[in-house]
C-alpha positions as CSV (number, residue, x, y, z in Angstrom):
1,X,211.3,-80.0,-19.9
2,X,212.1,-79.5,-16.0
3,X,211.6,-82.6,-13.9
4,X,209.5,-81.9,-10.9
5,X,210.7,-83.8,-7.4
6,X,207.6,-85.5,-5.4
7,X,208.2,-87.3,-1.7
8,X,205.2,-89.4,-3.5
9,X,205.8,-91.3,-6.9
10,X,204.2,-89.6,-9.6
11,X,202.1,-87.3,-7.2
12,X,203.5,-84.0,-7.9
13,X,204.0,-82.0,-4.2
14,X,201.9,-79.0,-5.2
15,X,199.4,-81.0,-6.5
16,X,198.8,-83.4,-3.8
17,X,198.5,-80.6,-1.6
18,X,196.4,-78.6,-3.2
19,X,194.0,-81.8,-3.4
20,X,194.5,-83.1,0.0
21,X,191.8,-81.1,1.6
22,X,189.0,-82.4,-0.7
23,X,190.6,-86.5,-0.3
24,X,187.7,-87.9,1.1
25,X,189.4,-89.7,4.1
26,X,191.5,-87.2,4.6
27,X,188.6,-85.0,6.8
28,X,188.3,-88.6,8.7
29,X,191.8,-88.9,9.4
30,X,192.9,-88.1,13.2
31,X,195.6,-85.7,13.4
32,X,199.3,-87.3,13.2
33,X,198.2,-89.7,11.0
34,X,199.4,-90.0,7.6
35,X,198.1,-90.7,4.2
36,X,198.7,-94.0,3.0
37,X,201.2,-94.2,0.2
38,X,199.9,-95.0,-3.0
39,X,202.2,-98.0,-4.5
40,X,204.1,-98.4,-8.0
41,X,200.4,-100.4,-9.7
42,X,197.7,-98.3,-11.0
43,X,195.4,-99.9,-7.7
44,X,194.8,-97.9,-4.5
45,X,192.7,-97.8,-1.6
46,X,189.1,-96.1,-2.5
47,X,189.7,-92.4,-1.6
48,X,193.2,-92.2,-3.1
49,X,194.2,-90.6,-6.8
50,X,194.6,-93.1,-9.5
51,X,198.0,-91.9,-12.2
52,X,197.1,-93.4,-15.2
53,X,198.5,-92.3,-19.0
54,X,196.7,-89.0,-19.3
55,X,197.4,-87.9,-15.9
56,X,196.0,-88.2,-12.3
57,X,192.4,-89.0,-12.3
58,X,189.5,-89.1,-9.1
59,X,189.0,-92.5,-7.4
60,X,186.3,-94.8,-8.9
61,X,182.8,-93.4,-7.1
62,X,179.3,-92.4,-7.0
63,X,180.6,-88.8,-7.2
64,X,182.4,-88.9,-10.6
65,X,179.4,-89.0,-12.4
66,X,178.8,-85.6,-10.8
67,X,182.2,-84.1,-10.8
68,X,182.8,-83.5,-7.4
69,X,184.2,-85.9,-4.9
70,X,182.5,-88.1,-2.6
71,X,181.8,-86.5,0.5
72,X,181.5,-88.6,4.1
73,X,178.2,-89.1,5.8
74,X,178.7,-87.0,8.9
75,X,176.7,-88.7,11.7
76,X,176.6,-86.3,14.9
77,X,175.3,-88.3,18.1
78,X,171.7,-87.7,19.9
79,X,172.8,-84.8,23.1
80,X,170.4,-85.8,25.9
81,X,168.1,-83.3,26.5
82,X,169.4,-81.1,29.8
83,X,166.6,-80.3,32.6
84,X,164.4,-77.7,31.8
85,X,164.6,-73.9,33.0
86,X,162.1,-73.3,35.5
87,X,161.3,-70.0,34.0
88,X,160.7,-71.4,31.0
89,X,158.9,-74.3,31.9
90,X,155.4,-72.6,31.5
91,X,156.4,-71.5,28.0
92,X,158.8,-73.9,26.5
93,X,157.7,-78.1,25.8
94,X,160.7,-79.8,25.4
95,X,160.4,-82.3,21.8
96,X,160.4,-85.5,24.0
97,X,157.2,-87.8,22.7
98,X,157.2,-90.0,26.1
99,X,157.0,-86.8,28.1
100,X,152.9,-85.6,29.6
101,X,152.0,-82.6,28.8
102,X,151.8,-79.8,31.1
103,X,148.6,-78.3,32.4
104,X,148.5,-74.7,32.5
105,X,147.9,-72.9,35.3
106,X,144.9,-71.2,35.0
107,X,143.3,-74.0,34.5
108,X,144.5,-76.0,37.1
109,X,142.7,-73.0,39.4
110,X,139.6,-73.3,37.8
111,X,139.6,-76.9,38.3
112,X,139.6,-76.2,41.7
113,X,137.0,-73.7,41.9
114,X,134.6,-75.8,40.4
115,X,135.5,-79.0,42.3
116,X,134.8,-76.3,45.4
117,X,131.6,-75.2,44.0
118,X,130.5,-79.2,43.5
119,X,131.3,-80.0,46.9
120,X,129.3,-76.9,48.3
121,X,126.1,-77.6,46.3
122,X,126.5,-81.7,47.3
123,X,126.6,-80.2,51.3
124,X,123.5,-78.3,50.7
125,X,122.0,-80.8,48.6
126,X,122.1,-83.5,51.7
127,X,121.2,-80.7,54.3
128,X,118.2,-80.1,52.5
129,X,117.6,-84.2,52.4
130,X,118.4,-84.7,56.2
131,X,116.0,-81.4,57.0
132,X,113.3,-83.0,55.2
133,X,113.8,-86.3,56.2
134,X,113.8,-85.1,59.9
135,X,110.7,-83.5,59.7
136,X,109.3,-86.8,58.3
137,X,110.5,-89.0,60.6
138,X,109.0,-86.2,63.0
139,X,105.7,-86.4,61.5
140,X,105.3,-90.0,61.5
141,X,106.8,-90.4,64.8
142,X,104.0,-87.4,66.0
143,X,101.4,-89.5,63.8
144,X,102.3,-93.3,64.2
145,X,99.5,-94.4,64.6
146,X,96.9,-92.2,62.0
147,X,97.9,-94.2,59.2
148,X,96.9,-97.8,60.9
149,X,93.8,-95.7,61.9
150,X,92.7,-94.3,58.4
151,X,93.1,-97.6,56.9
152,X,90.7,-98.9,59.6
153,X,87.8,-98.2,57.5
154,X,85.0,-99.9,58.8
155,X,84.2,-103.0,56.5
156,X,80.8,-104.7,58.1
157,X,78.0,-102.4,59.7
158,X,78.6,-99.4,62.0
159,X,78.2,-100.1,65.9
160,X,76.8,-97.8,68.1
161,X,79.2,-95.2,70.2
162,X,79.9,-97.1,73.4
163,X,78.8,-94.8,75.9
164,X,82.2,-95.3,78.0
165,X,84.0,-93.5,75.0
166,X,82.2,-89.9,75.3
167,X,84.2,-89.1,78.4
168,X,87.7,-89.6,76.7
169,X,85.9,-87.9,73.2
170,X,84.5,-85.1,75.2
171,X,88.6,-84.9,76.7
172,X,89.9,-84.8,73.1
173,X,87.3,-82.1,71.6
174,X,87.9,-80.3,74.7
175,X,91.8,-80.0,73.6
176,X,90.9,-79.4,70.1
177,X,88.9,-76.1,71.3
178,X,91.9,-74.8,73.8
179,X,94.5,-75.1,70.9
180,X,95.7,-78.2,72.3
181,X,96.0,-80.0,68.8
182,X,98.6,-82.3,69.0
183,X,97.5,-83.6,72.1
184,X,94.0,-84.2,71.2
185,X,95.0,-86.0,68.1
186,X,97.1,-88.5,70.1
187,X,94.2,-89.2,72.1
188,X,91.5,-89.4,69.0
189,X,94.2,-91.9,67.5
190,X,94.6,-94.4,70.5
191,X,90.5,-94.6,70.2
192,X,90.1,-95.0,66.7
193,X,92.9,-97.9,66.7
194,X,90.6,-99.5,69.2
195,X,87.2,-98.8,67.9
196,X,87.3,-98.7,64.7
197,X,84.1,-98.7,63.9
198,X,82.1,-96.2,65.9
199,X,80.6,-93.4,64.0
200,X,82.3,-89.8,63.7
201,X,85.3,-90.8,65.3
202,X,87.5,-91.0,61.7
203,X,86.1,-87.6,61.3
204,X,86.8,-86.3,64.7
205,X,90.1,-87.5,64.5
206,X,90.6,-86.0,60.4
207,X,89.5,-82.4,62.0
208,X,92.5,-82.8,64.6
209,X,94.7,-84.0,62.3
210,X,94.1,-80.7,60.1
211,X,94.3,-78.3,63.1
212,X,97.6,-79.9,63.8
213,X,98.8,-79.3,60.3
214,X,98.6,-82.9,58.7
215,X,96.7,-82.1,55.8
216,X,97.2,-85.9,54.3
217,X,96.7,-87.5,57.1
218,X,93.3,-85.5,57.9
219,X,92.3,-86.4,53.9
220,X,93.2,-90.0,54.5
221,X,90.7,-89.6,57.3
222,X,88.1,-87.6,55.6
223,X,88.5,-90.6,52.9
224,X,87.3,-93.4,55.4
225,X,85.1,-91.4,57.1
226,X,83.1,-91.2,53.8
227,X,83.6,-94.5,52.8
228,X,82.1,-95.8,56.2
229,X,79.2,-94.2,55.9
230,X,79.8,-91.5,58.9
231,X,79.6,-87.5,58.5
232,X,79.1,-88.1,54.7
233,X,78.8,-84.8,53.9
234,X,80.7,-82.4,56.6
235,X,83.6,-85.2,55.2
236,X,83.5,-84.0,51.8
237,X,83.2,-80.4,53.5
238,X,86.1,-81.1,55.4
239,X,87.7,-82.2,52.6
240,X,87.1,-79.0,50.6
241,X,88.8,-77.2,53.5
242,X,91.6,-79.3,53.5
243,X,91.9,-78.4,49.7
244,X,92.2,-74.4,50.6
245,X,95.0,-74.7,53.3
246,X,96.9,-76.5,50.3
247,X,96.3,-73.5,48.0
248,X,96.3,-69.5,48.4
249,X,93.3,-68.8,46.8
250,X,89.5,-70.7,45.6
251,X,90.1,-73.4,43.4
252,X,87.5,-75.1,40.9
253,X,88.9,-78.2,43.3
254,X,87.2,-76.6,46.3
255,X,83.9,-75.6,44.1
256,X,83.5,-79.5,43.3
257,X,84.2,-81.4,46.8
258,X,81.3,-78.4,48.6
259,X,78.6,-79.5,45.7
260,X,79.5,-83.2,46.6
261,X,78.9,-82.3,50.3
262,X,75.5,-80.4,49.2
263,X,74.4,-83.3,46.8
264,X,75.4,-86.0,49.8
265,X,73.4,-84.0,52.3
266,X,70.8,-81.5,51.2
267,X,69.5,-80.4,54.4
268,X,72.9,-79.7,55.8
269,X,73.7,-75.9,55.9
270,X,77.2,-76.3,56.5
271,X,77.9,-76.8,52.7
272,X,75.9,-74.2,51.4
273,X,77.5,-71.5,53.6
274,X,80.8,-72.3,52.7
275,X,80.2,-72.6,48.8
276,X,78.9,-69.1,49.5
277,X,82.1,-67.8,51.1
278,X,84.0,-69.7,48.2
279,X,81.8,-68.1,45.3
280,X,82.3,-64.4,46.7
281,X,86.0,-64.7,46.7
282,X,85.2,-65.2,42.8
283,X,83.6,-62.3,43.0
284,X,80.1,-64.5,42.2
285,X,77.8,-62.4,44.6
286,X,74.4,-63.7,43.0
287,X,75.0,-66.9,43.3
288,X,76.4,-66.5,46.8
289,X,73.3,-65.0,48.0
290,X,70.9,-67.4,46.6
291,X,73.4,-69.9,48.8
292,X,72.7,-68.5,51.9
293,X,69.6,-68.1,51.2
294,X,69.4,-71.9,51.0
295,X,71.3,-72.2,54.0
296,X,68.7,-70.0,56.1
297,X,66.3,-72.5,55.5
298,X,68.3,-75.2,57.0
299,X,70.1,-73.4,60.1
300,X,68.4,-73.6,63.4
301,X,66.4,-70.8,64.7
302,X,68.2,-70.5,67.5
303,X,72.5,-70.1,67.4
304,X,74.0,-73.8,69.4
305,X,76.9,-72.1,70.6
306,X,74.5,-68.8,71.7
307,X,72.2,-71.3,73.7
308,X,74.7,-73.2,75.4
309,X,76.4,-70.7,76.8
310,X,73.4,-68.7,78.4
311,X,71.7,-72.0,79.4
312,X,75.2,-72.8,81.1
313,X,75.1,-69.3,83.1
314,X,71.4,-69.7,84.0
315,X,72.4,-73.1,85.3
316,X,74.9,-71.8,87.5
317,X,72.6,-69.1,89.3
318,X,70.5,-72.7,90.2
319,X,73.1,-74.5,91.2
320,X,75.6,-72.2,93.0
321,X,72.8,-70.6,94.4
322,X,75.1,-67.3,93.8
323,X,72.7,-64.1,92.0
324,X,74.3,-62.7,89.6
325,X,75.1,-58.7,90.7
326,X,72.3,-56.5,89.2
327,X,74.1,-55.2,86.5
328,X,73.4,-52.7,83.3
329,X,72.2,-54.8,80.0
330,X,74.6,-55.5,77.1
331,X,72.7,-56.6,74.5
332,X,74.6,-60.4,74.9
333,X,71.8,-63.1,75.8
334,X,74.7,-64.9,77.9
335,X,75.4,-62.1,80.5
336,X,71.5,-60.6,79.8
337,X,69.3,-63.5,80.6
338,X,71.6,-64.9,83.5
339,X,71.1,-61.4,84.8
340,X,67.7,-60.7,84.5
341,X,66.7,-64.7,85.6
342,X,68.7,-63.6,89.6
343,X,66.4,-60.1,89.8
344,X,63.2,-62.2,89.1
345,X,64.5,-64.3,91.9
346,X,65.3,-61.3,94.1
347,X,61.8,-60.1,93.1
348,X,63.0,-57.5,91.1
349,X,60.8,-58.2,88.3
350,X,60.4,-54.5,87.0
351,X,64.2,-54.8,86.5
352,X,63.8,-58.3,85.1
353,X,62.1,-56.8,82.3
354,X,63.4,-53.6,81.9
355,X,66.7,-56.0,81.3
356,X,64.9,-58.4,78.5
357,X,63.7,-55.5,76.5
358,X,67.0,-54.5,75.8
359,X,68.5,-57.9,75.1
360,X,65.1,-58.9,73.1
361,X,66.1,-55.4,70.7
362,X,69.5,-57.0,70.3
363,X,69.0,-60.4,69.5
364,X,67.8,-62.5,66.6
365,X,63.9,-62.8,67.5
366,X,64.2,-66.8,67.4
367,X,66.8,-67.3,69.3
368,X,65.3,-64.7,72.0
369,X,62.1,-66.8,72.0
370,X,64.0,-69.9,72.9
371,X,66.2,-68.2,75.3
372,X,63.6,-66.6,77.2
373,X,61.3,-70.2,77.1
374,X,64.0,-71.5,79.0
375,X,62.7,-73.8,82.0
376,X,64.1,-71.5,85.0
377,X,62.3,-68.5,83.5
378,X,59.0,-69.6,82.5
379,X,58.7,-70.5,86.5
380,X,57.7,-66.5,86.1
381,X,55.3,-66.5,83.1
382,X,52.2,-65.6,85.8
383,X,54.0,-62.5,86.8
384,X,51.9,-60.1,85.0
385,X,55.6,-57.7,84.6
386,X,56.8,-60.8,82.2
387,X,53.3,-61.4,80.4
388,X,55.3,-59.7,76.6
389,X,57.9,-62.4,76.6
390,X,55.8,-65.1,76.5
């Protein structure tokens, strides 16, 4: 039997290198370095070849029971994770658990659209609080003193209306027939701070206070005014009116506050006229016309604002002593009786007549009897031209 030769005892050179690939240190080993030599015993170092009797046999391991040899754990180290590609930043996360999460774009943009939106709606928001806050603080700096005055509701017995006052009243109701509403409110505040008590004056002063456009203030008013005792029912009237510039159309609210007025105040015409106007906007004609008809009953025969103003132009003929230019008649008692009242004092009393005959055909028959009974004229009753108007 040929004798093989081995630079290793009893590790034949074929076969160790055959083997030396799989030796499980041998993939640790750096190059250069070499295998440790395995000694005469039957001991080695765990990895190496054992010779016993039979042969060479695999090192005492895990992996015999298997059949294969042992193979070393292979740890590879952690590679630090390089700096992202900014192209790919939108697309790729890298696997790092500390690192935030990126917000995409898109929503980033509407973030910002609706933090824009927010702020415009906040801006108008507190415009629309400073406007109306302005026009408060305009109102109650227009109105200081209404509010002192509507709670001045007279709590012991009317007094009388000092006769200094009607000057500075007849000022204020002067205003509040020119338009001048503002201004006569002011002035129908300072008196009602001061006289508190006087009758009409809360109601005066509500009437201004709705021509100016205070609605609440002229209902606070209205309030007192009935609570005092004064204008009882022209308050609730008032009241009612107040109640339509609130709304566009009749309301059941109005319908109510006019009966009050009528119930307060039967004999007041006022109330039944204007719950007439109110019931044919309902399209309630019956009922309207039975309200006038009521009203009729109550009115004066002869028109206030008719008989002021003629007895105001007659008065001036007197006074200024200036005849009024013969003229042709119009059918108005104002400009008719003036004129016909300078051609009895010319001595014109042919045209005197001729000039009442046309205004009598025009006029209400009442109100021409009181016109024409009017203490300059019936200086002219003898006059025998003049003897059919009287």
């Amino acid at each position: 039997m040929n004798s093989t030769t081995s630079d290793v005892e009893g590790r034949p050179p074929g076969k160790t290198q055959s083997l030396s690939r799989f030796h499980p240190r041998a993939a640790a080993q750096p190059d250069g370095e070499q295998e440790p030599q395995a000694g005469g015993d039957l001991k080695s170092k765990e990895g190496s070849w054992v010779q016993t009797p039979s042969g060479l046999r695999p090192p005492p391991s895990s992996s015999r029971s298997t059949g294969f040899p042992a193979f070393p754990k292979v740890v590879v180290p952690r590679r630090e994770a390089a700096s992202p590609d900014p192209e790919l930043s939108d697309k790729i996360l890298l696997p790092d658990s500390h690192a935030a999460p990126r917000i995409p774009a898109w929503l980033l943009k509407e973030t910002a659209l609706a933090f824009k939106a927010g702020l415009v709606v906040i801006f108008l928001v507190a415009a629309i609080i400073a406007f109306k806050s302005g026009e408060y603080r305009g109102r109650i700096v227009g109105l200081r003193e209404v509010k002192p005055a509507a709670a001045a509701a007279p709590a012991l017995p009317p007094a009388d209306f000092p006769e200094e006052l009607l000057p500075a009243l007849n000022t204020a109701l002067r205003l509040l027939r020119e338009g001048e509403n503002l201004e006569a409110l002011e002035s129908l505040n300072k008196m009602l701070a001061s006289h508190p008590k006087v009758p009409s004056l809360h109601f005066a002063t509500a009437i201004a206070a709705l021509q100016a456009g205070y609605p609440r203030e002229a209902g606070r008013l209205a309030d007192a005014s009935i609570k005092g005792g004064f204008r009882v029912s022209d308050s609730w009237a008032l009241k009612a009116a107040i109640a339509a510039s609130q709304t566009r159309g009749p309301s059941a609210e109005q319908e109510t506050l006019l009966k009050k007025a009528i119930s307060s105040d039967p004999m007041n015409p006022s109330p039944f006229i204007e719950l007439a106007s109110l019931l044919r906007y309902q399209g309630r004609n019956d009922a309207a016309a039975g309200l006038l008809e009521s009203a009729a009953f109550r009115l004066n025969p002869a028109d206030a604002q008719t008989v002021v103003e003629t007895t105001k132009a007659v008065l001036a003929v007197d006074v200024a002593g200036n005849l009024a230019p013969l003229s042709e008649p119009m059918g108005i008692p104002a400009k008719d009786i003036p004129n016909a009242y300078s051609e009895m004092k010319r001595g014109n009393f042919e045209n005197a007549a001729t000039i009442l005959r046309f205004c009598r055909n025009q006029t209400a028959p009442d109100l021409f009897d009181y016109l024409v009974n009017d203490p300059a004229l019936r200086k002219f009753t003898s006059r025998p031209e003049l003897k059919e108007f009287h």
